[in-house]
GUVEX-255576 format. One line per field, with one value per residue (C-alpha): residue number from 0; x, y, z. Coordinates in pm, 1 decimal. Each point is the difference from the previous one (the first is absolute). Layout:
k: [NUM|...]
east: [X|...]
north: [Y|...]
up: [Z|...]
//
This chain:
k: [0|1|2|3|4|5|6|7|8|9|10|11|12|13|14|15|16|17|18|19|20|21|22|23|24|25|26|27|28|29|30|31|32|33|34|35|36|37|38|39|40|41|42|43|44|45|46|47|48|49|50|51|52|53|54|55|56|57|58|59|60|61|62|63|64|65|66|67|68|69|70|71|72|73|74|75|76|77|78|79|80|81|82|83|84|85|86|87|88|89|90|91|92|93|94|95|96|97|98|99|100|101|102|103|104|105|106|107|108|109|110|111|112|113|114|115|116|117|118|119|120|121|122|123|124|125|126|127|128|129|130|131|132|133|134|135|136|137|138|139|140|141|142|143|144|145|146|147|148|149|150|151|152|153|154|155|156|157|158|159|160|161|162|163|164|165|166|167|168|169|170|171|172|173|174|175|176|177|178|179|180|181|182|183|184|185|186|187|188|189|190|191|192|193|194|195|196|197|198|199|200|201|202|203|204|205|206|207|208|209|210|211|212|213|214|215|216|217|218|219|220|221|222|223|224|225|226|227|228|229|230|231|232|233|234|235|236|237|238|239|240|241|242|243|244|245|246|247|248|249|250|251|252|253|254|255|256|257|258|259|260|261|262|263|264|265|266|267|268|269|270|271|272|273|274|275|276|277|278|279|280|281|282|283|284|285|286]
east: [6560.0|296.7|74.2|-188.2|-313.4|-27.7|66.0|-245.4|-246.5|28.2|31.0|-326.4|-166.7|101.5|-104.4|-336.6|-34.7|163.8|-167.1|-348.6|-268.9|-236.5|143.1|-62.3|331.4|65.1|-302.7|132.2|309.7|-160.6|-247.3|265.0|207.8|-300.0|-9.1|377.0|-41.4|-285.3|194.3|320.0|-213.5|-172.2|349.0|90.5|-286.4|-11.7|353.7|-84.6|-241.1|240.3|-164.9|1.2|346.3|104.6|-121.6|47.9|278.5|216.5|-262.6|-117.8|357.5|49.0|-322.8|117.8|304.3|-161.6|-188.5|248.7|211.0|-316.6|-72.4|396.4|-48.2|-277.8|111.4|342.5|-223.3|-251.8|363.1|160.5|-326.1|-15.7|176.5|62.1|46.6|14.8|-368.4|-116.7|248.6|-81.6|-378.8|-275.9|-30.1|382.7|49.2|-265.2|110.7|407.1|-137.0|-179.8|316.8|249.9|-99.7|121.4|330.8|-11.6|-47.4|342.0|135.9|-278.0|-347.1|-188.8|-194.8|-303.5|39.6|-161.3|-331.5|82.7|-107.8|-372.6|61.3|71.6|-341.2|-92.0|56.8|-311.0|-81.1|123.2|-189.9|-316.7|35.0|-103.3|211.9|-310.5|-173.5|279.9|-276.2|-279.8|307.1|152.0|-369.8|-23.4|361.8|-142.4|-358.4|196.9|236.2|-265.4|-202.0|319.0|-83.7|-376.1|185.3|266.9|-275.2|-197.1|297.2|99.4|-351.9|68.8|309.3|-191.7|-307.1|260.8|212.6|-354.2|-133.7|342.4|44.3|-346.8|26.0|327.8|-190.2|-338.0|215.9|360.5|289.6|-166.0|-188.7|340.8|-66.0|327.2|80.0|-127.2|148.7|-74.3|-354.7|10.0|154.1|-299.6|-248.3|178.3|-13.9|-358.1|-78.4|152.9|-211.5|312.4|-18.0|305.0|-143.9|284.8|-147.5|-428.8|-191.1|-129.4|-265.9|-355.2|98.6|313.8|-178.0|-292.9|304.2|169.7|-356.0|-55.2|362.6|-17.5|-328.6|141.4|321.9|-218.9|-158.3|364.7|109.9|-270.5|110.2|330.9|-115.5|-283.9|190.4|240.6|-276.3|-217.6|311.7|63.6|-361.0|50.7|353.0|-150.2|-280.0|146.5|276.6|-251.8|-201.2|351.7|69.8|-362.0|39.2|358.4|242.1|139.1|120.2|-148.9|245.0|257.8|26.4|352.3|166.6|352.6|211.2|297.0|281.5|328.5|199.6|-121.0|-190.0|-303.6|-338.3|-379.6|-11.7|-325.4|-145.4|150.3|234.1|299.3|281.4|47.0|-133.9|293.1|296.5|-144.2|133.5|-162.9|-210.0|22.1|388.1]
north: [11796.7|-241.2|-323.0|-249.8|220.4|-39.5|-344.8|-139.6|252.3|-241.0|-342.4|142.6|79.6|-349.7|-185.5|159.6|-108.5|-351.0|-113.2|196.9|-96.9|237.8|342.7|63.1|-50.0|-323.9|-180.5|82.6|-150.1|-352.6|18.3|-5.5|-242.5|-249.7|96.7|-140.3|-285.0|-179.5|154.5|-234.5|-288.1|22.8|-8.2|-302.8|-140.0|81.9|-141.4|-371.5|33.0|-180.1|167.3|365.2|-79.1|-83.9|272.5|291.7|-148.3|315.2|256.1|-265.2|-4.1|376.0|93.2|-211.7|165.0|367.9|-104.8|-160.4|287.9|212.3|-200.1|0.6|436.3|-47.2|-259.6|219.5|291.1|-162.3|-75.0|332.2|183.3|-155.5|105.1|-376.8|-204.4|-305.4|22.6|2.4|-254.2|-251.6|73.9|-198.3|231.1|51.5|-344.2|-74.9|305.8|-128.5|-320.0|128.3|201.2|-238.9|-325.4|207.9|43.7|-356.7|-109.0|60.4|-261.1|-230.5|-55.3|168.5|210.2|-160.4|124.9|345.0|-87.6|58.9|382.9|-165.9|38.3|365.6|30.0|-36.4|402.2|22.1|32.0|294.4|178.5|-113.8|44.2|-326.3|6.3|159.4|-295.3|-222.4|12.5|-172.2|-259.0|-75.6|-84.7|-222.5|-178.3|-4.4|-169.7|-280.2|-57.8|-13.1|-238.0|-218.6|-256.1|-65.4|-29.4|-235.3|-231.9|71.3|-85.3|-336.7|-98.9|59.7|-166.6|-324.5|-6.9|35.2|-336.4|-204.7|129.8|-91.1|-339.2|-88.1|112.9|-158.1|-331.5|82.7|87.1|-140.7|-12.4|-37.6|273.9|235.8|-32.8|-164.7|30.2|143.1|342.9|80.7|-89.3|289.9|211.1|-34.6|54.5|314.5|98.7|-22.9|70.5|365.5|2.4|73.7|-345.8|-5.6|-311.7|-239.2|-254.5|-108.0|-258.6|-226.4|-201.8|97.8|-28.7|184.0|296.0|-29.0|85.0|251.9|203.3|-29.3|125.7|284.7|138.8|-20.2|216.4|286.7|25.8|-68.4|332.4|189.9|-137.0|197.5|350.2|-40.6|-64.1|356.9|195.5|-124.4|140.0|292.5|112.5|-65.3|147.0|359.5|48.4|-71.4|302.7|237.4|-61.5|82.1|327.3|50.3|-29.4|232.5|-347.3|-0.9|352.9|83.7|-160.0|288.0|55.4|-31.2|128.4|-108.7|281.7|-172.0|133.9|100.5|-71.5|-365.4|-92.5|-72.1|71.3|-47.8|364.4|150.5|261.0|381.9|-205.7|252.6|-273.0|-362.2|-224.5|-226.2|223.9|325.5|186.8|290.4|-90.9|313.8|65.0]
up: [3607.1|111.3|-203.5|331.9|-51.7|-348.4|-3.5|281.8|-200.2|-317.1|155.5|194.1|-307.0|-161.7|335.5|-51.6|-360.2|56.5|312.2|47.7|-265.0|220.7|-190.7|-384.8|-97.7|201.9|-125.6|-356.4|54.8|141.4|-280.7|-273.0|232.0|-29.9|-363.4|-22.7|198.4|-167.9|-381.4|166.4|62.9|-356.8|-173.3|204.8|-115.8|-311.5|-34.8|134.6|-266.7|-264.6|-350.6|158.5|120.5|-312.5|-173.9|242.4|238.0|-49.5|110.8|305.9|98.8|-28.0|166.7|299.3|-16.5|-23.8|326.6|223.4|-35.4|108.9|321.1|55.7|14.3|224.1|242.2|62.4|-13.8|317.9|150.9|25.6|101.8|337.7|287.3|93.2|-347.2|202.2|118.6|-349.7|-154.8|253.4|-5.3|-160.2|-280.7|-32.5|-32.9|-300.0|-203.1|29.3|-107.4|-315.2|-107.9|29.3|-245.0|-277.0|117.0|97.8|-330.1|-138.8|276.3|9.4|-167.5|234.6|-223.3|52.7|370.3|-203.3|116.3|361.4|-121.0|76.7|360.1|-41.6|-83.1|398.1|-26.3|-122.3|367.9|56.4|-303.6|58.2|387.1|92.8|311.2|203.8|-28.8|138.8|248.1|-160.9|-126.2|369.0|70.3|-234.9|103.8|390.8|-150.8|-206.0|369.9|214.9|-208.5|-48.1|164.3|-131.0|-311.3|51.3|159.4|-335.0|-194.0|180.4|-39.4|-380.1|19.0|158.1|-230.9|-325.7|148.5|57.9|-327.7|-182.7|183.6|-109.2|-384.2|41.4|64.8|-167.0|-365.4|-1.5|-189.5|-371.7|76.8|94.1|372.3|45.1|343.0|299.8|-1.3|-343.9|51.9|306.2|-210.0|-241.3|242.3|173.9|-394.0|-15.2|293.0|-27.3|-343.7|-169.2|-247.5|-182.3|-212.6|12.2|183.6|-20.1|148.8|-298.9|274.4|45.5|377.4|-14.8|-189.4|253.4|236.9|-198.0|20.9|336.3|55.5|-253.7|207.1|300.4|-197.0|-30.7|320.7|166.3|-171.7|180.4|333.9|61.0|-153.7|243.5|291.6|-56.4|-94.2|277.6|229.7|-194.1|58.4|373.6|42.6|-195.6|202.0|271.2|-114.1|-80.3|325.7|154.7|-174.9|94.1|351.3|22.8|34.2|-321.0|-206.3|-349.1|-269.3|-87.7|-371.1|-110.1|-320.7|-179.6|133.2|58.0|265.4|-186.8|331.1|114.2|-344.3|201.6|-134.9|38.4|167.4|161.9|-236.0|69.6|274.0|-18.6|167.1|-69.3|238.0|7.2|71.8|43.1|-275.3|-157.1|-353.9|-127.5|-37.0]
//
């Protein structure tokens, strides 16, 4: 067996471990990737925590350490186990995990340590283990519901936008400035407050009218929420049985299921299941 064969035979096997969480051995590896991800994030944590830091600030700082140099292994390792490095360094993915390796090494320079808990985004790979990329489906339905019911909505929300400046202008007038309704704007700020039923409290009408007000407006808060999820799901119902009629009918093909078998020559992935080339450059999955 020649030195070429024996190499492409190991950076195969690694691309198989690294990048597919469909095999045994690959879904292993982004389990206990996961497992150091949200251990990073805990230490970071744990560190701003000024006690703990106190206390255990050497084993924090060493248990960063410990996993830095981990994701450093695995970030060269994704690099040299595809045919085009480029693709991956450059890719969504590639991008987040050179972000959540390099704070670390930052810190010496500059205090960028805190930059640690970038490592949360890593935790989008939970994607690819729980193979939620088949149902990118159900979740570019969802996108094309919220676009085509844009515009109810933005007439919804400029209708908020009115009723919050004629509800502040009057509460402006109704409670004034010894009541904290100093000006005009702050008063629509307070009713845009209410009126989402979030009530932060800093501001309250002391006036029998003003509170008569301030109930009318918190009412009309909770039936205002109801408005927009009504709209979207009103056009999500539409837009999905309108889809299923068409795969019904033959104008529209059955969703494919797709696994994470990624291609070790272009990096692309979300593969049809048993597909035997990629279907971005062509090249064979199984080599």
């Amino acid at each position: 067996m020649s030195t070429n064969t024996t190499n492409t035979n190991w950076r195969n096997k690694l691309h198989e471990i690294i990048y597919e969480a469909d095999t045994p051995a690959g879904k292993i590896f982004d389990i206990i990737l996961l497992i150091f991800i949200i251990a990073s994030i805990a230490l970071v944590m744990l560190e701003s925590v000024n006690s703990i830091d106190t206390k255990y600030h050497t084993i924090l700082y060493y248990g960063e350490w410990i996993v830095t140099i981990l994701f450093s292994i695995e970030y060269i390792a994704r690099v040299i186990t595809v045919r085009k490095p480029w693709k991956y360094i450059f890719s969504f993915y590639g991008i987040i995990d050179f972000l959540s390796t390099i704070p670390m090494y930052l810190s010496f320079f500059a205090g960028a340590h805190a930059l640690v808990t970038l490592r949360a985004l890593r935790l989008l790979r939970i994607f690819r283990i729980l193979k939620i990329a088949r149902y990118l489906g159900a979740s570019n339905q969802l996108k094309d519901s919220i676009v085509a019911s844009r515009v109810k909505i933005a007439v919804f929300l400029f209708a908020v936008v009115i009723s919050s400046v004629i509800f502040g202008t009057i509460m402006y007038l109704v409670e004034g400035e010894e009541n904290g309704f100093t000006n005009i704007p702050k008063s629509v700020y307070w009713c845009i407050v209410t009126l989402t039923t979030v009530g932060f409290g800093d501001i309250a009408p002391q006036t029998p009218l003003g509170q008569f007000i301030t109930s009318i407006i918190m009412i009309l808060g909770y039936g205002i929420i109801a408005v927009p999820t009504g709209i979207v799901s009103a056009e999500y119902v539409r837009s999905s049985n309108k889809r299923e009629k068409e795969i019904a009918e033959g104008k529209l093909p059955e969703e494919l299921q797709l696994n994470t078998q990624s291609c070790s020559n272009c990096h692309a992935a979300d593969h049809v299941d048993k597909a035997k080339h990629c279907h971005n450059c062509g090249h064979s999955l199984h080599t």
